[in-house]
VOVOSE-87402 format. One record per residue (C-alpha): x, y, z. Coordinates in steps of 0.5 Angstrom, whole numbers, plus 500, padded with zeros to 3 digits. Layout:
<vexkols>
XYZ...
</vexkols>
This chain:
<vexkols>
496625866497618867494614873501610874507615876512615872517611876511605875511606867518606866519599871513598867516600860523595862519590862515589856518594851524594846526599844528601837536604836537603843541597846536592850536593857537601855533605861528610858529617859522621859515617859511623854504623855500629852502634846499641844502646838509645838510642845510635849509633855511629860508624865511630870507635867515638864513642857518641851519645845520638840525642836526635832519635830519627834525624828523629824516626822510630826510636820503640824505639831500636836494640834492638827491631831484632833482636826486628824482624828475627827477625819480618822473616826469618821472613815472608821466608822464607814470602812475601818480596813479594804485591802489593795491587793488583786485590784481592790480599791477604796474611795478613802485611798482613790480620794488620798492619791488624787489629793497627793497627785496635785502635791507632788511634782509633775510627772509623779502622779502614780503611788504605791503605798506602804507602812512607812520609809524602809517599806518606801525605800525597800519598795523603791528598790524592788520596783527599780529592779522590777521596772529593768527586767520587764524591759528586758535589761535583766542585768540592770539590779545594782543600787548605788548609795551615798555614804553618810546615807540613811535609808531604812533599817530593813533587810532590803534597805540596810545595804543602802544605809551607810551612816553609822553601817557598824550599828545598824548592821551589826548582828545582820550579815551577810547583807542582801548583794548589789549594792554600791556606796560613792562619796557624798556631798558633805562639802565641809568634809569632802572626800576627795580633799577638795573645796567647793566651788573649786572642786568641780562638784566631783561628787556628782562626776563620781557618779558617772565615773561609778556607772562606767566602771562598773557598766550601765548595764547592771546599774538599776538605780541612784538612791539619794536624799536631797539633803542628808537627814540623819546625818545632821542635815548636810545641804548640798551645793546647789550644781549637784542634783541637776548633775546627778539628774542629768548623769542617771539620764544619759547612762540610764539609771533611774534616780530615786529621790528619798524624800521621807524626812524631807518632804511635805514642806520640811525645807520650804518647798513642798518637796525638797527636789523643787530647789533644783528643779529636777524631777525623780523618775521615783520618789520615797515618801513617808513621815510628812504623809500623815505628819505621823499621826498614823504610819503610812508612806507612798512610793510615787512613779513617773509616768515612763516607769510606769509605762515600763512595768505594764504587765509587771507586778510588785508585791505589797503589804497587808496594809498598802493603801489602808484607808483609815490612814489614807483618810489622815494623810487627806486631811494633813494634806488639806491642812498643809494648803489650806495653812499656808504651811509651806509659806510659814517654813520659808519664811521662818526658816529664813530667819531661825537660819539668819539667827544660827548663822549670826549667834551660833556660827561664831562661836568657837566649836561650830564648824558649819550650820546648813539647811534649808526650811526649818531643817538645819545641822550643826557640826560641833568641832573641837578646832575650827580651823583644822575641822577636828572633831572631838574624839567620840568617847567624849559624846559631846553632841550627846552632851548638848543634847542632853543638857538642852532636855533638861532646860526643855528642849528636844533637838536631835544629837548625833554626828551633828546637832539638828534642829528640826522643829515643827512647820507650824513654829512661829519666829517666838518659838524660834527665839525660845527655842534657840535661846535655851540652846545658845549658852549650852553651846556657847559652854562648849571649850575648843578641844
</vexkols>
């Protein structure tokens, strides 16, 4: 517990921290001070389940830290710092890649690190760029995203993001040019008014049609998340991504995956892309690296970008490849196989996803539940039959959110309701924390 009261961190907070995502001068809500298993702790002794897993980045809960942090002390005391650039390297980093290489999907074994997902994703962006000049297609620099997409809140990566654009960008403009925005696979409110299976998997047909309309021969890139995160977890149907794989084949576009929240076991696979069985020619990866005990993340390049960027170079950060982090990430990887983490995800996954769907989904005002692992959205609708949202004023999700923190319980309220827990949650958890959520939702009355 803190020697200062929490009313005296709060005062003490207001006056020196700006906080991200919050309008400045915004009053903090709980000062969090301790974190054992899956639970947080406040500077009131109040326990929370962290059903949001802290953005969805803290992968292993809070008792993983400690095992962490023995392997953080350690490489501290033998090399605190080594810089990457120039061709400099480190046994810390040498030792993370080889370990990251047996994780990822075959063919993406060559990383490019950073501080964390906007650096990826910025990264990504500018390595695709990079990769079609050096080629010789100079041409080739247009990133096409999906709508409802987040991606970063960096200058480089803002464009890509379109959920909530008016917030993010606002104050920001003009934004960095080349960037593409089509539909997405939000299936329960498809762009195009059609109904799945029936429509086709137009969103994925879209992509091509975007490719020829604007020419292949500016088009860079496809960034996408395998399931949208931010947004509420939104699944797509299971035809799209080898779609959209097959499309940045054939018009040859690379086709970035965004991996960040969703990598690391989040969804029951060790990378989400694995549920389809497609492979990106470039992969963003951030929070689930270090379970974010420490910010790092890793661009990871397939073995022909690679080939096409020899005598190219991509500029980096101070930090690329910082070995005290890359010493984390070693041991949270360690933990991830050595724990069979990905095995408890699928396993508990399925039956938190069997409880939403049979306690949650019938009542009045929720319209879908999706997810894969322990990764689920839940949109909260005013009609159920018309899909009608509830007008925004009234912050109904917000609501939910909010009563759930005061019964001690963290989820993540925006567009939709997500519940995204830590890997290591067991089946009780799962019904604790689902119990303290159900009456909160059950309590909400059709607009």
């Amino acid at each position: 517990m803190s020697a200062k009261s929490t009313s005296e961190l709060k005062k003490l907070d207001m006056e020196h921290v700006i906080h991200p995502m919050a309008p400045v001068g915004t009053e903090p809500t709980v000062v969090m001070d301790e974190g054992h298993g899956i639970y947080l702790k406040d500077t009131d002794g109040k326990d929370y389940i962290d059903g949001a897993s802290q953005l969805t980045c803290v992968n292993l809960g809070y008792d993983s830290q400690e095992e962490v942090a023995e392997a953080v002390a350690q490489q501290m005391s033998k090399l605190a710092y080594g810089t990457l650039f120039g061709g400099n390297c480190t046994t810390a980093n040498i030792e993370c890649s080889r370990r990251l290489a047996e994780l990822t999907p075959k063919g993406l074994a060559h990383f490019f690190y950073t501080c964390g997902g906007s650096e990826t994703l910025d990264t990504a962006f500018r390595t695709a760029r990079a990769y079609w000049r050096n080629k010789g297609g100079s041409n080739k620099h247009k990133i096409i995203s999906l709508s409802n997409a987040y991606h970063g809140v960096s200058l480089g990566v803002l464009p890509a993001t379109t959920l909530m654009h008016d917030m993010f960008a606002r104050g920001v403009y003009p934004l960095v040019p080349g960037f593409i925005h089509i539909p997405s696979y939000y299936c329960y409110r498809c762009a195009f008014g059609l109904h799945y299976p029936d429509c086709g998997i137009q969103c994925a047909k879209f992509l091509a049609h975007t490719i020829e309309s604007e020419g292949q021969d500016s088009i860079a890139a496809f960034v996408a998340e395998p399931i949208h995160g931010t947004a509420g977890v939104i699944v797509p149907p299971p035809e799209y991504w080898p779609m959209v794989r097959k499309i940045c084949a054939e018009h040859d576009v690379l086709l970035i995956a965004d991996e960040v929240m969703t990598g690391f076991g989040r969804t029951g696979k060790m990378f989400a892309t694995e549920h389809w069985d497609i492979v990106p020619d470039i992969m963003a990866m951030a929070k689930g690296l270090t379970s974010a005990y420490l910010p790092f993340g890793a661009v990871a390049l397939s073995d022909t970008v690679v080939e096409g960027l020899k005598g190219a170079g991509i500029s980096g950060f101070t930090y690329s490849g910082h070995p005290v982090c890359s010493a984390a990430a070693t041991k949270v990887m360690e933990i991830y196989v050595r724990d069979r983490i990905v095995e408890n995800v699928a396993e508990v996954g399925k039956y938190a996803l069997d409880r939403l769907n049979a306690e949650f989904l019938p009542l009045p005002c929720v319209g879908e539940i999706s997810g894969l692992g322990l990764f689920f959205g839940m949109e909260i609708v005013a009609d159920k039959a018309t899909r009608a949202p509830f007008p925004k004023e009234q912050g109904i999700s917000m609501r939910i959110g909010q009563e759930a923190r005061q019964k001690g319980l963290l989820v993540r309220a925006g567009n939709r309701i997500a519940f995204t827990p830590p890997l290591i949650i067991t089946k009780e958890e799962v019904d604790k924390a689902l119990d303290i959520l159900l009456p909160i939702v059950a309590a909400v009355k059709p607009g």
